[in-house]
N, C-alpha and C positions, 0 to 999 in steps of 0.2 A: 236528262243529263243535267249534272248542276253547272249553273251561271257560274260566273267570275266576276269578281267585283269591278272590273274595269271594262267591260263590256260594254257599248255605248248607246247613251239612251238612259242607261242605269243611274247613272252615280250624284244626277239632280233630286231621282225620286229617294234616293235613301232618307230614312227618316232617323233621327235621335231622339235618347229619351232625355235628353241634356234638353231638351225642348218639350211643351206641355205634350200628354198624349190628347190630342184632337181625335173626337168620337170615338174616344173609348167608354162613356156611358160614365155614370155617375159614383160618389164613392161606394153606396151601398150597393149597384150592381158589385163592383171591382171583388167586393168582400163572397161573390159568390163563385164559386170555383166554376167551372167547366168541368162534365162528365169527361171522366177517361176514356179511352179507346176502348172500344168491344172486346171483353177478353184479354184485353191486357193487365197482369198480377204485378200490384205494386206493395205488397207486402215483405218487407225485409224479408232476406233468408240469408242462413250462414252456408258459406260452402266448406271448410275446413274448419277443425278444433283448432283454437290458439295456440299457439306455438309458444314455451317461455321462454326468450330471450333465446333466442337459434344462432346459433353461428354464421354470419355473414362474412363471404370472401368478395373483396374489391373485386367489382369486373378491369379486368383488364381489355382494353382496347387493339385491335390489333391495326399497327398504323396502317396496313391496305385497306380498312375496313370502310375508308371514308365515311359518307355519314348515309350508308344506304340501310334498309334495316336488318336487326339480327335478331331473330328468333330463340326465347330463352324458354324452353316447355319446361311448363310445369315438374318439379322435381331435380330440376337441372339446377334451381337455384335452392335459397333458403323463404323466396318469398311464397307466400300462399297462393299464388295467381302465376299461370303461365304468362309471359306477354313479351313484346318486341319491342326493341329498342331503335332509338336511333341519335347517334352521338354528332357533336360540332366537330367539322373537318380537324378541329387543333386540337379535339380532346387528348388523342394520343402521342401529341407531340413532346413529354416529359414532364410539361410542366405542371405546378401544383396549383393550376387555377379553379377555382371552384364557380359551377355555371347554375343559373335558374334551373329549375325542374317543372317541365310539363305532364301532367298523368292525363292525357285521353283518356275517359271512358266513354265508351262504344256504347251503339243503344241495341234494340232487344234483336236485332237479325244477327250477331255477331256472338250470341250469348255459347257457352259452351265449354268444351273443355280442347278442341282441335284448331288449335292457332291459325292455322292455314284460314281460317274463314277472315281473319283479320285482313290478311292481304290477297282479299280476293276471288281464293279458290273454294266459292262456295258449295250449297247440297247444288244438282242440276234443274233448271229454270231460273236459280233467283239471281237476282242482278249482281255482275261483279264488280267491286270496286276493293281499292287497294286504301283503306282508310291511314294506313300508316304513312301514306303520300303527301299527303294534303300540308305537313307540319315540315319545314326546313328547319334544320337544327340547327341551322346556320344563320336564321334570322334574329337582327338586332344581338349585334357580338355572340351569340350561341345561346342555342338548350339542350340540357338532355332532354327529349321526348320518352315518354314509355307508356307503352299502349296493354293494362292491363286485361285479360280474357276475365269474366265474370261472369258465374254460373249460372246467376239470376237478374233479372231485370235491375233489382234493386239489394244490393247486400248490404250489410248490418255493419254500422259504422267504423266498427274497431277491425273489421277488415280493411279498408278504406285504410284507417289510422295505421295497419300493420305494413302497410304496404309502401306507404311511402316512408315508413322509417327504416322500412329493408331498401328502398333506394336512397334515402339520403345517407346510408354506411355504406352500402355497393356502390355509389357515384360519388364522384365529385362534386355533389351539389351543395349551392347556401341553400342550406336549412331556413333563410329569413324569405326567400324569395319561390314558394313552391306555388304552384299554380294547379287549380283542375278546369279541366276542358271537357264536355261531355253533351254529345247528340243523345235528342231524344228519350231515352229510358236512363241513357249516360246523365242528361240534363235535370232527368227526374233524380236520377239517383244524389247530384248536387244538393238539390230542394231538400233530399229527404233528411238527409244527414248531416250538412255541413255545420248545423247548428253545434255538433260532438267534435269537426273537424277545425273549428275556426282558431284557434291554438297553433295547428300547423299551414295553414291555407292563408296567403295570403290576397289573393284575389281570385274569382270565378270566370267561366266564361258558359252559360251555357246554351246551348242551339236547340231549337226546335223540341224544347223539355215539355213533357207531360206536368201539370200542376200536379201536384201530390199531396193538395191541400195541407201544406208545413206552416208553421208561422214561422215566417221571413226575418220577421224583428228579434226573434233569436240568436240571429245570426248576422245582424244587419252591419257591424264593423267588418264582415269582409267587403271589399266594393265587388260589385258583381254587374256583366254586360253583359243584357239577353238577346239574343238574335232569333228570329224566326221570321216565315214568308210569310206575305198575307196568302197567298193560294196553296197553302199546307194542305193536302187532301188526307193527310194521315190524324196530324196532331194541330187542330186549329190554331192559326194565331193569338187566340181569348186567352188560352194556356199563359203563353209568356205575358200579356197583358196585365192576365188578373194578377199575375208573382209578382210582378211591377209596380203594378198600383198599389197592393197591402205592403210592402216594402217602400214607397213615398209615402205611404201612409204614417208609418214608425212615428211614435211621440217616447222619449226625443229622437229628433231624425238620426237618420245612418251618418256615419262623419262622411260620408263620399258619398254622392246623389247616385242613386242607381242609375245605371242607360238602358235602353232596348235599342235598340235597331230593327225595323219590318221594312223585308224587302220586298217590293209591289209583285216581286214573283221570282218563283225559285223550286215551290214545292217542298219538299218533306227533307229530301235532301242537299241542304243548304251550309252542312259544314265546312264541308271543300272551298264554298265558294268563300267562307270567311275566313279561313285561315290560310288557303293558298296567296300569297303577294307574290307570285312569279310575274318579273316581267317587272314591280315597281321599284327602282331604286331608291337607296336612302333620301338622294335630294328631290325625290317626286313632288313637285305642288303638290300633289293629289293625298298626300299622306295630310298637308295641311287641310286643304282645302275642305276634305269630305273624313277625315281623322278616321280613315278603315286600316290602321296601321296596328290589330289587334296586340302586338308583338311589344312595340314600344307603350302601348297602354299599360299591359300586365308590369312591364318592369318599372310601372309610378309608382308601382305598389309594394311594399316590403313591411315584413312583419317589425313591430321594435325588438329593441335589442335582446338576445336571449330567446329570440325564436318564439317569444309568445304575448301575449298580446295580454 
């Protein structure tokens, strides 16, 4: 079962990369990637031809819709990727407010084309969880969330790039404040590409990511916060280690210090526990105290003006 970050006992051993990484080995270890998972393909793939310039129609919100989620399959819209939404209680209240945009990518148990496995209803034995929970759209004044399905572990950047240009016309969003969040293969798929996506992206988050041996310094003006467990039995914690270290490493540095975060335990599924803040209010010491307020991080961060950087 995943932790919660307020859990007690937890919230002294969190560790920050704002602080040295202690025994994580030396820089010429750091430069040596960690083996990927047995059998796990981290080679781009495309799942759709490009599309030239498609006609996008404004989602419209329905105000009962509150902010639970809504299933948009594949073909239903103009975007290349089925996925599920989840909008800010005031999205549909008239006004012409424009909100951050978060894109979940999912890691490799969720891969496919039958959205139900998104929220849960998986093949029979594998564990269910409802990953489109985890994100309150409601936290820190609102996000849109949108949780795209991806066919493969890792897709080929200008999908990535297609997708959130089809939700930044279908949404409400600033275009200056788009954010990607991504478990595991989701985390790899960050690594692999963001260096094509930092134009549009203006900060990362990713969890429990597979190294995809990228150079980091490519891309190092996004600021990016790594999370993973130390008792990862799937994707070691070396993974996010070694992206961390080659990314402090960068001459000249990144304008915004990278972070990690390794929580002393958690296991493989640890997204929940970082993006769920149910239960902490805005005046929590605790958002100061221990700064797991991933919410108000992302929104330090905004592209300049013009949307590019």
């Amino acid at each position: 079962m995943p932790f919660h970050p307020i859990l007690n006992g937890l919230r002294v051993a969190l560790l920050s990369a704002t602080l040295p990484l202690a025994g994580c080995g030396s820089s010429s270890e750091a430069q040596d990637a960690p083996s990927p998972p047995p059998g796990l393909v981290l080679t781009p793939q495309r799942c759709t031809a490009p599309a030239a310039n498609p006609t996008v129609t404004p989602v419209l919100a329905d105000a009962a819709q509150g902010k639970r989620a809504v299933a948009r399959p594949l073909g239903s819209t103009a975007a290349s990727m089925g996925y599920y939404e989840r909008l800010p209680s005031r999205y549909a209240d008239g006004s012409a407010a424009r909100y951050p945009l978060i894109v979940f990518l999912h890691g490799s148990g969720e891969i496919g084309s039958q959205l139900a496995v998104l929220v849960g209803q998986d093949q029979p034995g594998s564990p269910k969880r409802d990953i489109t929970a985890a994100i309150d759209p409601d936290q820190a004044g609102g996000f849109v969330a949108l949780f795209p399905q991806r066919c493969a572990n890792i897709v080929v950047a200008d999908e990535i790039r297609a997708f959130i240009d089809y939700a930044a016309r279908a949404y409400r969003v600033d275009r200056s404040r788009v954010y990607l969040v991504g478990h595991s293969a989701g985390a790899a798929q960050i690594w692999s590409t963001l260096d094509s996506l930092a134009d549009m992206v203006a900060a990362v988050v990713p969890i429990a990511g597979v190294d995809v041996r990228a150079d980091p310094c490519r891309a190092k003006q996004v600021p990016m916060w790594t999370f993973h467990a130390a008792d990862d039995p799937i994707v070691p914690a070396s993974h996010s280690i070694a992206v961390t270290q080659r990314l402090k490493a960068c001459s000249p540095a990144a304008p915004v210090a990278p972070r990690l975060t390794i929580y002393p335990a958690g296991g493989h599924v640890v997204d929940t526990r970082t993006l769920d803040l149910s239960g902490m209010g805005p005046n929590d010491p605790r958002y100061d105290a221990y700064d797991v307020d991933i919410y108000r991080w992302l929104l330090r961060h905004a592209l300049p003006a013009a949307g590019s950087r």
